[in-house]
C-alpha positions in Angstrom: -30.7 67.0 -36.3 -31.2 67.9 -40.2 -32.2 65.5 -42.3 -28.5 65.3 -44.3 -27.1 65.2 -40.7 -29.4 62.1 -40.0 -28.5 60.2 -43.3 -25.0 60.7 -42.7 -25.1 59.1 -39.6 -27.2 56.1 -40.6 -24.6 55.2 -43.4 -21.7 55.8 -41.0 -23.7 53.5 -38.5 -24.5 51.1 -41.3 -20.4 51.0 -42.1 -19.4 50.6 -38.9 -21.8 46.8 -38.5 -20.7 46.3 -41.8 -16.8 45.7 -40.7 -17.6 44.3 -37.3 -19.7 41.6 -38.9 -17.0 41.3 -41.1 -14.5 40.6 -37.9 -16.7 38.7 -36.3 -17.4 36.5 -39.4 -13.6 36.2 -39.8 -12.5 36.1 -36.4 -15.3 32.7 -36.2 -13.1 30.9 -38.8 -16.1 30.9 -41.4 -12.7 31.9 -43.8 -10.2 30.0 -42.5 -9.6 32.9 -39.7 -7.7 36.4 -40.4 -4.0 36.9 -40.3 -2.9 39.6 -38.1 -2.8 42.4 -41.1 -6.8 42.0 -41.7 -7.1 42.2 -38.6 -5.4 45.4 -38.1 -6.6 46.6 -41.6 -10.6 45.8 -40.3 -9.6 47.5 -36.5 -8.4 50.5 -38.2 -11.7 50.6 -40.1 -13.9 50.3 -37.2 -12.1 53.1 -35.5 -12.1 55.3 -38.7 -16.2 54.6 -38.3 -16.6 55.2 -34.9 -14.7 58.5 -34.9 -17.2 59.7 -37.8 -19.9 59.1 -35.7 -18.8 61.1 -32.6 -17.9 63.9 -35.4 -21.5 63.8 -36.1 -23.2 63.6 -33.0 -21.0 66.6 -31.5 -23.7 69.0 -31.7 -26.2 66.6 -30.0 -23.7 66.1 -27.6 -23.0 70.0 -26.7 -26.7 70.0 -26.8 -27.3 67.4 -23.9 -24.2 68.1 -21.9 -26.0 71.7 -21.4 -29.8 70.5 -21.0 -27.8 67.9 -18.0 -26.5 70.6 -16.0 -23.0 69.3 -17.1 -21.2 72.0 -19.0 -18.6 72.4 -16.1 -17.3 69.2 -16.6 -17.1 69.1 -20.2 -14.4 66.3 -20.0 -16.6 63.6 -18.3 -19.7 64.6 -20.4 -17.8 63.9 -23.1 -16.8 60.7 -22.2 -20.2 59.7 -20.6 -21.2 60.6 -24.5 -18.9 58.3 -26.2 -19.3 55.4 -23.9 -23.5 55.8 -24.9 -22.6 55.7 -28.5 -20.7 52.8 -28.1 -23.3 51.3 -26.6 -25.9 52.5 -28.9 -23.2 50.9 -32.0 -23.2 47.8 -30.0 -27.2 47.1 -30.0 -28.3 49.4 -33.0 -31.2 47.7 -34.9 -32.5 49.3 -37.7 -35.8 47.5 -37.7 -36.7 49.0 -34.0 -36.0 52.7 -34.8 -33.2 55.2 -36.1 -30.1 55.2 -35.2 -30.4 58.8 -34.1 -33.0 58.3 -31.6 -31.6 55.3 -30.0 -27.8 56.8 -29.8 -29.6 60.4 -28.1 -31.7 57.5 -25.5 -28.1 56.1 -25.1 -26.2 58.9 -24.6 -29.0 60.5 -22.4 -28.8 57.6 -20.0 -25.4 57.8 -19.3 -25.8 61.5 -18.4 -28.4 61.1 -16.3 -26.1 58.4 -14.6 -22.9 60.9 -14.4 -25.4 63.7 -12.9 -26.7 61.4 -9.9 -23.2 60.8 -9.7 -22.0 63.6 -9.2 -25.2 65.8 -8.4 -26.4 64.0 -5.9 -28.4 66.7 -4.8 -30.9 66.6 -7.8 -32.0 63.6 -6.7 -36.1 63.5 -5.3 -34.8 61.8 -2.2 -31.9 64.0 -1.4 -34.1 67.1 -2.3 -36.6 65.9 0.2 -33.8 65.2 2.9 -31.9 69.0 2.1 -29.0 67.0 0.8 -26.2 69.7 -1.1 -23.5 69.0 -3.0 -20.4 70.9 -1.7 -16.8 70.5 -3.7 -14.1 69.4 -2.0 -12.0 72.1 -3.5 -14.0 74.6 -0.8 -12.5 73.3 2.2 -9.4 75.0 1.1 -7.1 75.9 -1.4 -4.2 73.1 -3.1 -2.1 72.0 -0.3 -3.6 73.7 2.5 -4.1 70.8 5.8 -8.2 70.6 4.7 -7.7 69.8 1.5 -4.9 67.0 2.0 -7.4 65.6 5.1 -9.9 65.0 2.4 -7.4 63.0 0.3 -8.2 59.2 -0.3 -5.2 57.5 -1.1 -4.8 53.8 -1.7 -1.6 52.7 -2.7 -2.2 49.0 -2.9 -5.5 49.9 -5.0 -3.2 52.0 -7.4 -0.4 49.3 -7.8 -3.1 46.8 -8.2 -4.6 49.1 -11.4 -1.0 49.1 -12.5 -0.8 45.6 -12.7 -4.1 44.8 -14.1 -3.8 47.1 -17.1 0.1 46.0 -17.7 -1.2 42.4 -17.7 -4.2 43.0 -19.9 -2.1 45.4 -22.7 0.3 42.2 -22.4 -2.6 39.9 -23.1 -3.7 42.2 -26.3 0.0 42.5 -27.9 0.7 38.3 -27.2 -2.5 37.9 -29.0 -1.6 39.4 -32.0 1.9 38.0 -31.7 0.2 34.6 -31.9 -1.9 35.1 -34.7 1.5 35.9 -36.7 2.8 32.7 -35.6 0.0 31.1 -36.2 0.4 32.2 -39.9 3.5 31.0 -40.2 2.4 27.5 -38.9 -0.7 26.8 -40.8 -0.2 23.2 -42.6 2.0 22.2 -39.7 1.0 19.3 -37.0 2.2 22.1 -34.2 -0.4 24.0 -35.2 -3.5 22.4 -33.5 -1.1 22.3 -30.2 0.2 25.8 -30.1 -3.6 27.3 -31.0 -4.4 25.9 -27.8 -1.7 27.0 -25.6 -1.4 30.2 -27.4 -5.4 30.9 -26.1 -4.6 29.6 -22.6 -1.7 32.0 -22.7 -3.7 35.2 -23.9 -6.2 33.9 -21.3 -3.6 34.3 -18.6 -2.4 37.8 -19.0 -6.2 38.6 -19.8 -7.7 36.7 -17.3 -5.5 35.7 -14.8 -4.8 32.5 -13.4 -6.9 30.0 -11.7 -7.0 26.9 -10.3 -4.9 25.1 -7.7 -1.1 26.4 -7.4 -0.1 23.6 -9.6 -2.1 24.9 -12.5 -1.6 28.5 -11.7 2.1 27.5 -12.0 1.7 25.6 -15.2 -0.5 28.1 -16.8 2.2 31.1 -16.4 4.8 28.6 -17.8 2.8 28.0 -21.0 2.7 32.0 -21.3 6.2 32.1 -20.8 6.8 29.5 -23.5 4.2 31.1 -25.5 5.7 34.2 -25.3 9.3 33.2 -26.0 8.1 31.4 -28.9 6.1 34.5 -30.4 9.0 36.8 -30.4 10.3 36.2 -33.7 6.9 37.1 -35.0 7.3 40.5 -33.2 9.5 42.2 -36.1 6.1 41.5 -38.4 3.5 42.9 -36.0 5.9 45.9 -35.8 5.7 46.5 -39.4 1.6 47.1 -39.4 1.7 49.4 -36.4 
């Protein structure tokens, strides 16, 4: 990487700590907490960061994706990439080493991982055993009985995805539904009470219940309540998306 190509992505790195210290710092209540447009102001931020980065480290990507052996799925290198930088973002210290050197060891792990995944003929012990990796797309073409043989479908797996990710978006939108309320409630004696049953709510639809049936029971309750309560906050949150 040139040397204006390194310092680049040292500031962008060094921007991108910069605003999540800043959420963290706010989010810890060492300011009283955020309202819910700083917090959407600081996410947008961080993303803006991020993408910079991954602007920047596309050659070096390109680069390992071919050294890997991975340039016929460019998709999942891609994404193998990404989730190494985030990583690399995540436990970046600039006293240890440059950011560049410790994203490419990032980003060259999680390749290596996707090739054994998916090459798991490269491997020493599946070389010494004769082990080949054969597609599943050359036991015949779409639709043919060999290919729909070779099918694994799980339907209660799929409807079980379904429902995790509906609750968990559910958990991320109540949140920010409950730090507007919250706003409008600070200097009020319901404010102490609903903090709390506004996190066991968000904790629910993030979470999921637990406990005996009596708590599970009372637990979805307070999210209901929760949830009824927030809606006239929605009409605010709607206005920063």
């Amino acid at each position: 990487m040139e040397q204006a190509a390194r310092l680049a992505l040292e500031d962008a790195i060094t921007a991108l700590q910069a605003v999540r210290k800043r959420q963290t710092e706010r989010a810890g209540g060492t300011a009283n907490g955020m309202d819910a447009r700083e917090h959407a102001q600081l996410c947008r931020h961080s993303d803006q960061h991020f993408r910079r980065i991954l602007r920047l480290l596309s050659p070096r990507m390109r680069q390992l994706t071919r050294r890997y052996g991975l340039d016929d799925m460019p998709d999942d290198a891609a994404q193998a990439c990404a989730i190494g930088v985030l990583r690399a973002a995540e436990t970046y210290d600039a006293r240890k080493a440059s950011f560049s050197t410790h994203v490419t060891w990032a980003m060259r792990g999680e390749l290596q991982s996707l090739r054994h995944r998916v090459r798991l003929d490269q491997r020493d012990s599946a070389r010494a055993a004769g082990v080949r990796t054969t597609s599943l797309s050359a036991a015949g073409p779409a639709g043919s009985p060999a290919e729909e043989a070779l099918q694994v479908v799980d339907e209660a797996a799929s409807d079980a995805v379904e429902r995790s990710a509906s609750d968990h978006l559910a958990g991320l939108w109540l949140g920010r539904l409950t730090d507007a309320a919250l706003d409008t409630l600070k200097g009020s004696p319901m404010a102490a009470s609903f903090r709390k049953d506004a996190e066991a709510a968000v904790s629910y639809w993030l979470e999921g219940p637990s406990g005996s049936r009596q708590e599970r029971e009372r637990q979805r309750q307070t999210a209901r309540r929760i949830g009824r309560y927030c809606q006239a906050g929605a009409a605010n949150i709607a206005g920063l998306s």
